[in-house]
DSSP file (Angstrom, degrees, kcal/mol; ACC not computed):
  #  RESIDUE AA STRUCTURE BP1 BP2  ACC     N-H-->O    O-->H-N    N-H-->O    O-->H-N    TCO  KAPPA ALPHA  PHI   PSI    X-CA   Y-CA   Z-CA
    1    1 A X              0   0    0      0, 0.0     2,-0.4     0, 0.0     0, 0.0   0.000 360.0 360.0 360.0 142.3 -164.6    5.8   99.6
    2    2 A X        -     0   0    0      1,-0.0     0, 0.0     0, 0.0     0, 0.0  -0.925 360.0-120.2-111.5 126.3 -162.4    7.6  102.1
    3    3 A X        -     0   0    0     -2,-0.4     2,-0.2     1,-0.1     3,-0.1  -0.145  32.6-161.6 -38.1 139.0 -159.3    5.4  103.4
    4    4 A X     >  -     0   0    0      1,-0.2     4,-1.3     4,-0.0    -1,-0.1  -0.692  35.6 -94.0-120.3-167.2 -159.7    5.3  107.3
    5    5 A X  T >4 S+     0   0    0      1,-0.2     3,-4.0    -2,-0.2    -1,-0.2   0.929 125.4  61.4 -67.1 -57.4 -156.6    4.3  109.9
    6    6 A X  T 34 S+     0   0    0      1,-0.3    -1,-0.2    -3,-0.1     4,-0.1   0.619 109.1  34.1   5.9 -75.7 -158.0    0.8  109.7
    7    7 A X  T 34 S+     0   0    0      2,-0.1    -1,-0.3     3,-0.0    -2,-0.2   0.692  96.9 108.7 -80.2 -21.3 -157.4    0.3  105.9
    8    8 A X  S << S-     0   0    0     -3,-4.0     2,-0.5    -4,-1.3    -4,-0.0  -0.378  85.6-107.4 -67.1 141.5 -153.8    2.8  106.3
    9    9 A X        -     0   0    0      1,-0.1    -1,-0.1    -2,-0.1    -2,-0.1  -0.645  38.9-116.8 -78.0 121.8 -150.7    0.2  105.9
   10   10 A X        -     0   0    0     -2,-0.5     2,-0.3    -4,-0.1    -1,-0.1   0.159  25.8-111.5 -50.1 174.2 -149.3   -0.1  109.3
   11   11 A X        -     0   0    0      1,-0.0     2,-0.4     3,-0.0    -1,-0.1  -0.794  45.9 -95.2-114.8 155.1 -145.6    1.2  109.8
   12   12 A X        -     0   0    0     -2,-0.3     3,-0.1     1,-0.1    -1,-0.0  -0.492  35.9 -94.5-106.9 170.3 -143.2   -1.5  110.5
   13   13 A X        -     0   0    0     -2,-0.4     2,-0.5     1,-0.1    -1,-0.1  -0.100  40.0-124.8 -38.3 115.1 -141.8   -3.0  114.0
   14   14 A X        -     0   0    0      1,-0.2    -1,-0.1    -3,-0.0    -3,-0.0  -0.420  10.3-144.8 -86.2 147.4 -138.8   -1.5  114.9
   15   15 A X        -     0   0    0     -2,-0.5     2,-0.3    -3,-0.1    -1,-0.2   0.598  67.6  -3.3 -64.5 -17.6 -136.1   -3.9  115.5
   16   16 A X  S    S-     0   0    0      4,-0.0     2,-0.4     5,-0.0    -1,-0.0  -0.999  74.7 -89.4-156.5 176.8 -134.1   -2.2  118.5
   17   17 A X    >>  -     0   0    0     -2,-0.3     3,-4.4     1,-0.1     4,-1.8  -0.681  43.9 -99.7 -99.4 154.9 -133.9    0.4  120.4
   18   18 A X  T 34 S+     0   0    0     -2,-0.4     4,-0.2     1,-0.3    -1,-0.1   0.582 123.2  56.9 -49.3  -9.5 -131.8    3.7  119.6
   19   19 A X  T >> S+     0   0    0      2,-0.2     4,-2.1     3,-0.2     3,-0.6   0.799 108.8  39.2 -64.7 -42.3 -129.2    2.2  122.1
   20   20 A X  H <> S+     0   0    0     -3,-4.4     4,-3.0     1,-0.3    -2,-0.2   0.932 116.2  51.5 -79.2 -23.9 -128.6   -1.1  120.3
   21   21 A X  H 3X S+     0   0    0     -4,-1.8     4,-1.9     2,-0.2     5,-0.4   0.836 114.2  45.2 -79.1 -16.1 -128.8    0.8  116.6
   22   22 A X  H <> S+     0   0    0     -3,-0.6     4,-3.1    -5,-0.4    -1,-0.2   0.985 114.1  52.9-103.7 -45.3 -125.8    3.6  118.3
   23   23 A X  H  < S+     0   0    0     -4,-2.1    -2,-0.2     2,-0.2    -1,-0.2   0.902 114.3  43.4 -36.4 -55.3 -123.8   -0.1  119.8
   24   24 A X  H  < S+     0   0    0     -4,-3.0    -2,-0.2     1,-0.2    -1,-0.2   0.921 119.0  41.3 -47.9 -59.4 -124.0   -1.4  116.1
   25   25 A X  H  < S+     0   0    0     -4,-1.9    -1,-0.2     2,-0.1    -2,-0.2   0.657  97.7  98.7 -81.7 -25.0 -122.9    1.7  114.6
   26   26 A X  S  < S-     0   0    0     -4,-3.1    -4,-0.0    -5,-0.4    -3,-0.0  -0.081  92.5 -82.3 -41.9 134.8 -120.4    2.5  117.0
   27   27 A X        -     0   0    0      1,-0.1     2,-0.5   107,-0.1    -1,-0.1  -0.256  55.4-147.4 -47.2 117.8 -116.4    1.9  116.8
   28   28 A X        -     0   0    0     -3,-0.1   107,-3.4     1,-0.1   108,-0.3  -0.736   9.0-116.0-106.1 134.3 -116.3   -1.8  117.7
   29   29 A X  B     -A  134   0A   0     -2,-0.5     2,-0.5   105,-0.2   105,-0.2  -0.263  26.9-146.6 -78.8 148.9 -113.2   -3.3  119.7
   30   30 A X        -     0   0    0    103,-1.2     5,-0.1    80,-0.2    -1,-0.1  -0.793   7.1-115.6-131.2 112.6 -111.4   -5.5  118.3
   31   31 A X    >   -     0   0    0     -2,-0.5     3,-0.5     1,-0.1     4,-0.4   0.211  26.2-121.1 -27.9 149.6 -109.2   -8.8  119.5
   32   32 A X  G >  S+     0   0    0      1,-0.2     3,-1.5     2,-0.2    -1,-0.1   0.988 117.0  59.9 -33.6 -71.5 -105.1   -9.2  119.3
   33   33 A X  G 3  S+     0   0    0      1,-0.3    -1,-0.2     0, 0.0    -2,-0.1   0.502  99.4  52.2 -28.4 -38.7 -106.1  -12.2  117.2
   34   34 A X  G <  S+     0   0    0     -3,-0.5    -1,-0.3     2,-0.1     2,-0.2   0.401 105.1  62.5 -60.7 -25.8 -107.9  -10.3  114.6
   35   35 A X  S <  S-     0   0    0     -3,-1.5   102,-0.1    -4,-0.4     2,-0.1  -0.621  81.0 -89.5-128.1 167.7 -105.4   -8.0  113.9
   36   36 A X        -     0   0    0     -2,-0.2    -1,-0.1     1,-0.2    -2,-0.1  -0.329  52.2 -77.3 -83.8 162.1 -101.8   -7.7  112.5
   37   37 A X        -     0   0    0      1,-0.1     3,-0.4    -2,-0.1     4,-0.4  -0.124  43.3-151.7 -27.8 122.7  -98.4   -7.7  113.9
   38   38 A X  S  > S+     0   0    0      1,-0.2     4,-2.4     2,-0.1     5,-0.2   0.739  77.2  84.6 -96.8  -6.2  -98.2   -4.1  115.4
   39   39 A X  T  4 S+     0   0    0      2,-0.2    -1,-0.2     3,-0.2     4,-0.1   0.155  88.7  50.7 -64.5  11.4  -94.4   -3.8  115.1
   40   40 A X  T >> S+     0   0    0     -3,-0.4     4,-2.9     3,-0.1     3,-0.7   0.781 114.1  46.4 -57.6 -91.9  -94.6   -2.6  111.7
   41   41 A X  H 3> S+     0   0    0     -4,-0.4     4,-1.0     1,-0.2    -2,-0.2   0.528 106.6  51.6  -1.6 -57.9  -97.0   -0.2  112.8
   42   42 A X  H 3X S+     0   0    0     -4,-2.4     4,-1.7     2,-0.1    -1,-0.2   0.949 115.0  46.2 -72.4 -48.2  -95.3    1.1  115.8
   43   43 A X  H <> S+     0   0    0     -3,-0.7     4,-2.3     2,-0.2     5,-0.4   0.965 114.1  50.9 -50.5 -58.5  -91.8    1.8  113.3
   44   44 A X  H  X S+     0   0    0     -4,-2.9     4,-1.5     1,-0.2     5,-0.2   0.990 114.6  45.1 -48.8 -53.0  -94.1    3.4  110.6
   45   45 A X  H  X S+     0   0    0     -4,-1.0     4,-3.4     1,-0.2    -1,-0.2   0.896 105.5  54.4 -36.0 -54.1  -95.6    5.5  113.2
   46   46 A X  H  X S+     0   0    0     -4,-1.7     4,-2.4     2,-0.2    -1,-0.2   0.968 108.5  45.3 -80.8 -54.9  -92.9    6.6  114.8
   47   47 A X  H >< S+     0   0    0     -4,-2.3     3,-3.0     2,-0.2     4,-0.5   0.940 118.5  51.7 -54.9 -74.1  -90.8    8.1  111.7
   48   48 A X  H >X S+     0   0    0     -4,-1.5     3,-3.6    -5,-0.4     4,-1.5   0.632 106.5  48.0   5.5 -93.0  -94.5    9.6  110.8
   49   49 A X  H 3X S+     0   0    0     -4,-3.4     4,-1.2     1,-0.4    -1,-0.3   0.721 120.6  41.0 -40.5 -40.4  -94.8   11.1  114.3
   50   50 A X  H << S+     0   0    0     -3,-3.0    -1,-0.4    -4,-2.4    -2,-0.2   0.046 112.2  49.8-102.7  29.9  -90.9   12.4  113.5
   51   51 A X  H <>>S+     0   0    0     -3,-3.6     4,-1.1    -4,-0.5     6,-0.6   0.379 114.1  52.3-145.2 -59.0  -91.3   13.6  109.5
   52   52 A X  H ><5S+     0   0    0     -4,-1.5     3,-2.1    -5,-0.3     5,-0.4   0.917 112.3  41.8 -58.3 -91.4  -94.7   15.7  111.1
   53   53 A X  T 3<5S+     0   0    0     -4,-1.2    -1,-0.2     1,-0.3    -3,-0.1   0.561 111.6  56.9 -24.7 -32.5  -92.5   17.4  114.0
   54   54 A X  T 345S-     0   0    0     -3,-0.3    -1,-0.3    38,-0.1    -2,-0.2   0.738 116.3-117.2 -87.3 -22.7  -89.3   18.2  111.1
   55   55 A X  T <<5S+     0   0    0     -3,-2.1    -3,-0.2    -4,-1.1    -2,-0.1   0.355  92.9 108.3 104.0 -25.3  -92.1   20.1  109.1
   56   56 A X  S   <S+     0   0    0     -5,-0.6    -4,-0.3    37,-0.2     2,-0.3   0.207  72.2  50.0 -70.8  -8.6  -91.6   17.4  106.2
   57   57 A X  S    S-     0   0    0     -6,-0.6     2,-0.3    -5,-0.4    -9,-0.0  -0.691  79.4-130.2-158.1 155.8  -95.2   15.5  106.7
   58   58 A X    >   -     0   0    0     -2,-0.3     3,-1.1     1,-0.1     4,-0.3  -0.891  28.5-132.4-121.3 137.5  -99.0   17.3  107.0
   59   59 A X  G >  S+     0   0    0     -2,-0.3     3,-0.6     1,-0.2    15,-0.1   0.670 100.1  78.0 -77.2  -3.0 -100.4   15.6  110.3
   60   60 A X  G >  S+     0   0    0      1,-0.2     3,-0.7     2,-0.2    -1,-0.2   0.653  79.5  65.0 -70.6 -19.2 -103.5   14.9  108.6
   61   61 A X  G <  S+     0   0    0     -3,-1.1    -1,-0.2     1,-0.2    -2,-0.1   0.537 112.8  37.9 -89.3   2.8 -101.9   11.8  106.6
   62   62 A X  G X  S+     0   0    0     -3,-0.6     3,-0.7    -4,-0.3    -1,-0.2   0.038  83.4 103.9-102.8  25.5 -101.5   10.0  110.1
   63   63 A X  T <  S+     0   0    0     -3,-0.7     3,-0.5     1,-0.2    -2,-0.1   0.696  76.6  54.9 -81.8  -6.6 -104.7   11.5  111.1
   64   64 A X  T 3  S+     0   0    0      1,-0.2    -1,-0.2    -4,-0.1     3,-0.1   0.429 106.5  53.0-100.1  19.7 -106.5    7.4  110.5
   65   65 A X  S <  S+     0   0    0     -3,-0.7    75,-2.2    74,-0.1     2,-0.3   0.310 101.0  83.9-118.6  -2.7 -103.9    5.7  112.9
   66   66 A X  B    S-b  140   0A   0     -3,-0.5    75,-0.2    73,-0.3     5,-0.1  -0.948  72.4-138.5-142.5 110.4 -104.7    7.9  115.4
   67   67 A X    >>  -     0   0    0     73,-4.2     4,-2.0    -2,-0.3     3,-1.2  -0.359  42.0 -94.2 -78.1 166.1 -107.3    8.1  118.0
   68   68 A X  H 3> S+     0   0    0      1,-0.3     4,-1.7     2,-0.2    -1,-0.1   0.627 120.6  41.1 -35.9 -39.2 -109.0   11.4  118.8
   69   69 A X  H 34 S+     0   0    0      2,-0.2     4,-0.3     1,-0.1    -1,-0.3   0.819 114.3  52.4 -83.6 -36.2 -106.9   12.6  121.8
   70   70 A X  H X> S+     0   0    0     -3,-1.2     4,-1.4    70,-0.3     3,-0.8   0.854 105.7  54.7 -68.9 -27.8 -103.5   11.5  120.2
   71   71 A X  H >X S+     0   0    0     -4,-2.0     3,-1.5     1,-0.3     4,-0.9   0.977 107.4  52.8 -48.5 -68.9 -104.1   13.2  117.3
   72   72 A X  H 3< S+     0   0    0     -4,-1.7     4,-0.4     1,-0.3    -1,-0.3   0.435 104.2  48.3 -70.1  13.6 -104.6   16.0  119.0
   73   73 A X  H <> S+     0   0    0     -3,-0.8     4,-1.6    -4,-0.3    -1,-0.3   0.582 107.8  55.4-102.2 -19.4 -102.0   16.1  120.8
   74   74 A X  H <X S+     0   0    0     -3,-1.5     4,-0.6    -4,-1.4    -2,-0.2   0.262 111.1  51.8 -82.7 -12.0  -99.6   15.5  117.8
   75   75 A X  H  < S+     0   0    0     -4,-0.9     4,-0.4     2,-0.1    -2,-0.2   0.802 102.9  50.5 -99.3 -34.8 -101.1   18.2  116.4
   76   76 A X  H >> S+     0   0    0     -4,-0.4     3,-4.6    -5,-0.2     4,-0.5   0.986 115.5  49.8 -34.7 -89.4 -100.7   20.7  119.3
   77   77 A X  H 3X S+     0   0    0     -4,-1.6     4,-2.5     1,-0.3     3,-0.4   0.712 108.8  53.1 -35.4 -54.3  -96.9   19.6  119.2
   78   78 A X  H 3< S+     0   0    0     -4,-0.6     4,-0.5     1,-0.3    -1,-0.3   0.459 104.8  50.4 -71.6   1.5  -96.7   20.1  115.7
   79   79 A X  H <> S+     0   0    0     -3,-4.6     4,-1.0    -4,-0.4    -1,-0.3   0.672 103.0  59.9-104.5 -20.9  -97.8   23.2  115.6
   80   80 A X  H  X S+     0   0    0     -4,-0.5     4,-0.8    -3,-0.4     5,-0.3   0.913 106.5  48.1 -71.0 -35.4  -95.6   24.1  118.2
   81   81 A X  H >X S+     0   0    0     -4,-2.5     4,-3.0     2,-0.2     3,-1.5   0.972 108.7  55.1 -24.9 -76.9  -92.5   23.0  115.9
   82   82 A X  H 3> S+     0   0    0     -4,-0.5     4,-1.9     1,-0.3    -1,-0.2   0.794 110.8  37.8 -34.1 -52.8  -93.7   24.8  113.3
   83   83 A X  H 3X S+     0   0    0     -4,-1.0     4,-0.7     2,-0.2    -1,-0.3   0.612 122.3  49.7 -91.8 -12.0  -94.1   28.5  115.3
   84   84 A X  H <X S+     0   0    0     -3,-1.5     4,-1.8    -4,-0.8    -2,-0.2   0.668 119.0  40.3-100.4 -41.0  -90.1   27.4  117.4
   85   85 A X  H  X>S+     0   0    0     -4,-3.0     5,-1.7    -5,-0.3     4,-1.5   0.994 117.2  46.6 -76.9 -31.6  -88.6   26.6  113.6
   86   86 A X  H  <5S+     0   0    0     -4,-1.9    -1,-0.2    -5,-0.3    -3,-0.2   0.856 112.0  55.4 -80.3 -29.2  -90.4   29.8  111.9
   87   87 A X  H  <5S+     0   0    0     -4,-0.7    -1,-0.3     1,-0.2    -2,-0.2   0.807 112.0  37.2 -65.8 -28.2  -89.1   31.6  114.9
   88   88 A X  H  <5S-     0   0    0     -4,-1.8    -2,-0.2    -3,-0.4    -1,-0.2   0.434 106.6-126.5 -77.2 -22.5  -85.5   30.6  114.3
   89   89 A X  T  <5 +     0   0    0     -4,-1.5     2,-0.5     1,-0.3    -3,-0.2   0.931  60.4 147.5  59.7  48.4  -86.0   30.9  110.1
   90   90 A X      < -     0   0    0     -5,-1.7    -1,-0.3     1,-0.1    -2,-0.1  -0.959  48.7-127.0-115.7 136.7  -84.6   27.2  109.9
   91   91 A X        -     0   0    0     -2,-0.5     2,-0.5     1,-0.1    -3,-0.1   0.182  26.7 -91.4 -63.8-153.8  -86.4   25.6  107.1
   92   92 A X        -     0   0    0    -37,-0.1     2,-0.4   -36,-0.0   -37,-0.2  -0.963  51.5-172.8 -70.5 115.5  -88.4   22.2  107.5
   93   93 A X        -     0   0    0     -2,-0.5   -37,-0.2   -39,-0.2     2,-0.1  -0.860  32.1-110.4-119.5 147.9  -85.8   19.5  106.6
   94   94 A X        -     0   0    0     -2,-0.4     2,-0.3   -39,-0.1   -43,-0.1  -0.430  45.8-137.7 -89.6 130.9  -86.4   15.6  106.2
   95   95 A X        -     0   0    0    -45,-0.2     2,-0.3    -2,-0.1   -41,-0.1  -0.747   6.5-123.6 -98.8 146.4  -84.5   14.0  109.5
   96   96 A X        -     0   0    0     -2,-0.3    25,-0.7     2,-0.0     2,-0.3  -0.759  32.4-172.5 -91.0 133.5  -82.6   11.2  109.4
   97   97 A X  E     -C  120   0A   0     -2,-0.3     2,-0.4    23,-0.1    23,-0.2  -0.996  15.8-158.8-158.8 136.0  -83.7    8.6  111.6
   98   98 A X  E     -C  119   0A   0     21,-1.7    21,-3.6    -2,-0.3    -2,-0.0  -0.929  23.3-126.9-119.3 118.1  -82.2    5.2  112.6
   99   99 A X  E     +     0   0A   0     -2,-0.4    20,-0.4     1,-0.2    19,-0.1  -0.042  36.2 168.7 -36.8 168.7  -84.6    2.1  114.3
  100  100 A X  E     -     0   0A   0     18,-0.1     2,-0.3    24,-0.0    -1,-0.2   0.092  56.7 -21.8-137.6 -66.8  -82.7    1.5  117.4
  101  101 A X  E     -C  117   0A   0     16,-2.0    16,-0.9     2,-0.0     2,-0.3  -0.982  47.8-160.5-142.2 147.1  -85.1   -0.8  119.1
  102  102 A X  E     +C  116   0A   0     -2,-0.3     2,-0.3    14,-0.2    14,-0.3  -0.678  16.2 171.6-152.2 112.0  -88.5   -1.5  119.2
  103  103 A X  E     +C  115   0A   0     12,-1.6    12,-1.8    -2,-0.3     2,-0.2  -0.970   3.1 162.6-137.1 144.9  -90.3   -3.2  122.2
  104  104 A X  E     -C  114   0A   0     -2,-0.3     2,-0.3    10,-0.3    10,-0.2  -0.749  13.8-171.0-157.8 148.7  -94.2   -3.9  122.9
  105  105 A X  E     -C  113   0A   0      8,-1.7     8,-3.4    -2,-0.2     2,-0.7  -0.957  30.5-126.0-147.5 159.5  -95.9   -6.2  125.2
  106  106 A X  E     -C  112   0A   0     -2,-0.3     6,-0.2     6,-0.2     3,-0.1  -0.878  24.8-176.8-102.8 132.6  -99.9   -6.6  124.9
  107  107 A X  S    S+     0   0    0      4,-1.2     2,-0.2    -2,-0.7    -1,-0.2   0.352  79.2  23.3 -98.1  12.2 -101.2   -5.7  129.3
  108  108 A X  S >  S-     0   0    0      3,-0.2     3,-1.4     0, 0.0     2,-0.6  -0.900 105.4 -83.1 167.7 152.6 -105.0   -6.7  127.6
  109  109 A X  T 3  S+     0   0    0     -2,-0.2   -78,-0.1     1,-0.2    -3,-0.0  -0.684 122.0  18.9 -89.7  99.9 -106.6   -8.5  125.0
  110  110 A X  T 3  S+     0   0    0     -2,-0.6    23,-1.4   -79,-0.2    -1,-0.2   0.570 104.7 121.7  64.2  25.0 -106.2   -5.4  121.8
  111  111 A X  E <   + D   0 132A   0     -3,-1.4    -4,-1.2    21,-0.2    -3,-0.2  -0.484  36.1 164.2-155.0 109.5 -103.7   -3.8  123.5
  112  112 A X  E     -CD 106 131A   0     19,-1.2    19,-1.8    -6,-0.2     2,-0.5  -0.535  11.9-172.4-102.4 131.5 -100.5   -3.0  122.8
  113  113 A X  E     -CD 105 130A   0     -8,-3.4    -8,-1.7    17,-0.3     2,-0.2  -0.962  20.6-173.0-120.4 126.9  -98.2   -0.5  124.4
  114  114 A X  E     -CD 104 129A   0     15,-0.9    15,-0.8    -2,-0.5   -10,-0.3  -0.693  20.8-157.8-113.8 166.8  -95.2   -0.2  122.6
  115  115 A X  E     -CD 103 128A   0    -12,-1.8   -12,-1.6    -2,-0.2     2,-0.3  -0.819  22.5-174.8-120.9 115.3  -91.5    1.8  123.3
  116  116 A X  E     -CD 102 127A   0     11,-1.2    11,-2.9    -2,-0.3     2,-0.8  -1.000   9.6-154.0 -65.7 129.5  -89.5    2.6  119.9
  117  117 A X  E     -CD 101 126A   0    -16,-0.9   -16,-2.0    -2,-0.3     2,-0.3  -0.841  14.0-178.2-136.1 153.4  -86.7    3.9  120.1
  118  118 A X  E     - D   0 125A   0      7,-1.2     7,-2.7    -2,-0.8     2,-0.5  -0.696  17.0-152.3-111.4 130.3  -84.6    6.3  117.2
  119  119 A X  E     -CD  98 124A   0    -21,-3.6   -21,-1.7   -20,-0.4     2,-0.2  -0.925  20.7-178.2-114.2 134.8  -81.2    7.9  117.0
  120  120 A X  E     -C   97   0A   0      3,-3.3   -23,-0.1    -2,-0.5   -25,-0.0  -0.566  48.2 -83.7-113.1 178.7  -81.4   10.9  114.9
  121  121 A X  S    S+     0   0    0    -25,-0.7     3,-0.1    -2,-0.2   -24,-0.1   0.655 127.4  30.2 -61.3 -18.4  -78.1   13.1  114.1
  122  122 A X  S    S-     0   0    0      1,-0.5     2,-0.3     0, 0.0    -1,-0.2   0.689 128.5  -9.3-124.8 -26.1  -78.2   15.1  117.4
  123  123 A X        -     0   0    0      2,-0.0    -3,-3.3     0, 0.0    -1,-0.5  -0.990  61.2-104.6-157.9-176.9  -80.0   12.7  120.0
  124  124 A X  E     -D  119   0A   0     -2,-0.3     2,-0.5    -5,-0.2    -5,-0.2  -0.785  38.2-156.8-109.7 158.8  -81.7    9.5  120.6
  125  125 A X  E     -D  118   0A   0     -7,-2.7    -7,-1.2    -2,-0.3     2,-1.1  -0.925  16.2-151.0-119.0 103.3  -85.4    9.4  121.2
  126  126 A X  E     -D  117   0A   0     -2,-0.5    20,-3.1    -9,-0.2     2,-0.4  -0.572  11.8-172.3 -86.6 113.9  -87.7    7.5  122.6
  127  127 A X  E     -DE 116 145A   0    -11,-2.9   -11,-1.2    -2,-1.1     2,-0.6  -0.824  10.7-159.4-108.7 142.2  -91.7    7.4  121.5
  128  128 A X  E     -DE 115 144A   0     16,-2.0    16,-1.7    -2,-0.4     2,-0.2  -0.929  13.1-178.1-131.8 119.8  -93.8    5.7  123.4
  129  129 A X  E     -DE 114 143A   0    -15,-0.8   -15,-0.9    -2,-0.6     2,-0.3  -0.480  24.1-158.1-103.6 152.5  -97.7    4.2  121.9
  130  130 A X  E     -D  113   0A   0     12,-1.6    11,-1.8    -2,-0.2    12,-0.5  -0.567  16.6-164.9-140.7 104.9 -100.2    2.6  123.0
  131  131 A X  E     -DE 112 140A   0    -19,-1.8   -19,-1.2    -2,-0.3     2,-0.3  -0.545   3.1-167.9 -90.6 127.8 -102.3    0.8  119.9
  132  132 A X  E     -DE 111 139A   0      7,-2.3     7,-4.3    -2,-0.3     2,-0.4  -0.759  27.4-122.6-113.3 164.5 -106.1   -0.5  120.6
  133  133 A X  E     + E   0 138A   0    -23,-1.4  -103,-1.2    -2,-0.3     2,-0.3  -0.879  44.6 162.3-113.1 115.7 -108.0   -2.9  117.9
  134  134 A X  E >  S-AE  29 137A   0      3,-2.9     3,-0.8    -2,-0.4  -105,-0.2  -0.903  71.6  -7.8-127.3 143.0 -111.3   -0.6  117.1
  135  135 A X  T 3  S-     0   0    0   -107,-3.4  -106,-0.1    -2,-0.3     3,-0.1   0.772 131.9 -48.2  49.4  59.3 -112.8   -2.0  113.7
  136  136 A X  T 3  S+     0   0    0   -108,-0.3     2,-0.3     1,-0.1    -1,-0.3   0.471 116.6  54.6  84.6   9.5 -110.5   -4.2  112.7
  137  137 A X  E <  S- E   0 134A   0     -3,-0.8    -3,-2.9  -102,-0.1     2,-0.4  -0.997  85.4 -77.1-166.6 167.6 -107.0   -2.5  112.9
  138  138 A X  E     - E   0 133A   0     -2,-0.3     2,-0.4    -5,-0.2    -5,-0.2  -0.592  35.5-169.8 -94.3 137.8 -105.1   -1.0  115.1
  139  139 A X  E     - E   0 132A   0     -7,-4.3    -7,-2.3    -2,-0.4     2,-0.6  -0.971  26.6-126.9-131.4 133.9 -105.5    3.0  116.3
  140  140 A X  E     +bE  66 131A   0    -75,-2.2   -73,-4.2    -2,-0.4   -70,-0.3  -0.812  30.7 176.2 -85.2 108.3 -102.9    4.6  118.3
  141  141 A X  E     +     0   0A   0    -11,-1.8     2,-0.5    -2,-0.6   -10,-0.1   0.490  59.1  31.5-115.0 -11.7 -104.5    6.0  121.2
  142  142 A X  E     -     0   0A   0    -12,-0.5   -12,-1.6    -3,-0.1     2,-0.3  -0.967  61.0-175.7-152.0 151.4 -101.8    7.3  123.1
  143  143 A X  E     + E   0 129A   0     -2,-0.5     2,-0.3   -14,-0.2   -14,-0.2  -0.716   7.9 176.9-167.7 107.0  -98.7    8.8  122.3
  144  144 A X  E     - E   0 128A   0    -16,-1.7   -16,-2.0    -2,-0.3     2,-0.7  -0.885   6.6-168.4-135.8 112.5  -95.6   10.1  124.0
  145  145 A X  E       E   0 127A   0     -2,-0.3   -18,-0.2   -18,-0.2   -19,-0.0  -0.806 360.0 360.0-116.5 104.9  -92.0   11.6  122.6
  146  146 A X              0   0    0    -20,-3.1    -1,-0.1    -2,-0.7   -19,-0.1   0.742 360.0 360.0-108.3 360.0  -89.4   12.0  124.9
């Protein structure tokens, strides 16, 4: 006897459409509440963000803290270090770098814009963040060194 469609095991229902499955799978925002202290965070960063400019740090070990545009823009930067120190022959040397201050207010609900700011041996600095909650932590989405 030859199977017909009838007798073929039906396929089953799908459960959403390719919009809801790319919302699940998407980076999902995430409350203040949810998430940790970000002054840790912002301090940690910020020496990062200054150990990657000295040549001492690969920007790829802050590359999960860092959303797509800051990254690249920290990378940009650091590459410009890199070609201004290689131009000079000054080696990459680990900077000494002193908290000064560090102040944050949240303008939105999983989002913090932060100021820290560092005195190194030849000036003081200011970096300036702005951390969003996607998927359960906090991602640094913007990010400014003056």
């Amino acid at each position: 006897m030859v199977p017909t469609s009838a007798d073929a095991p039906r396929p089953a229902s799908r459960l959403g459409s390719a919009l809801e499955v790319a919302d699940y799978f998407a980076p999902q925002r995430t409350g203040t509440d949810a998430l940790p202290e970000p002054e840790p965070l912002l301090k940690n960063l910020t020496i990062g963000v200054l150990e990657v400019l000295a040549g001492v740090r690969e920007v790829d070990q802050l590359a999960r803290w860092f959303g797509e545009d800051a990254f690249r823009a920290l990378l940009t930067r650091s590459n410009l270090s890199a070609r201004a120190r290689s131009a000079r022959g000054v080696p990459p040397a680990r900077p000494v770098h002193r908290i000064l201050s560090t102040r944050y207010s949240s303008p939105a609900d999983g989002v913090v814009e932060g100021v820290v700011v560092v005195a190194g041996p030849a000036r003081t600095r200011a970096v300036a963040m702005r951390l969003e909650g996607w998927d359960g932590r906090w991602r640094a989405t913007s990010l400014g060194l003056l």
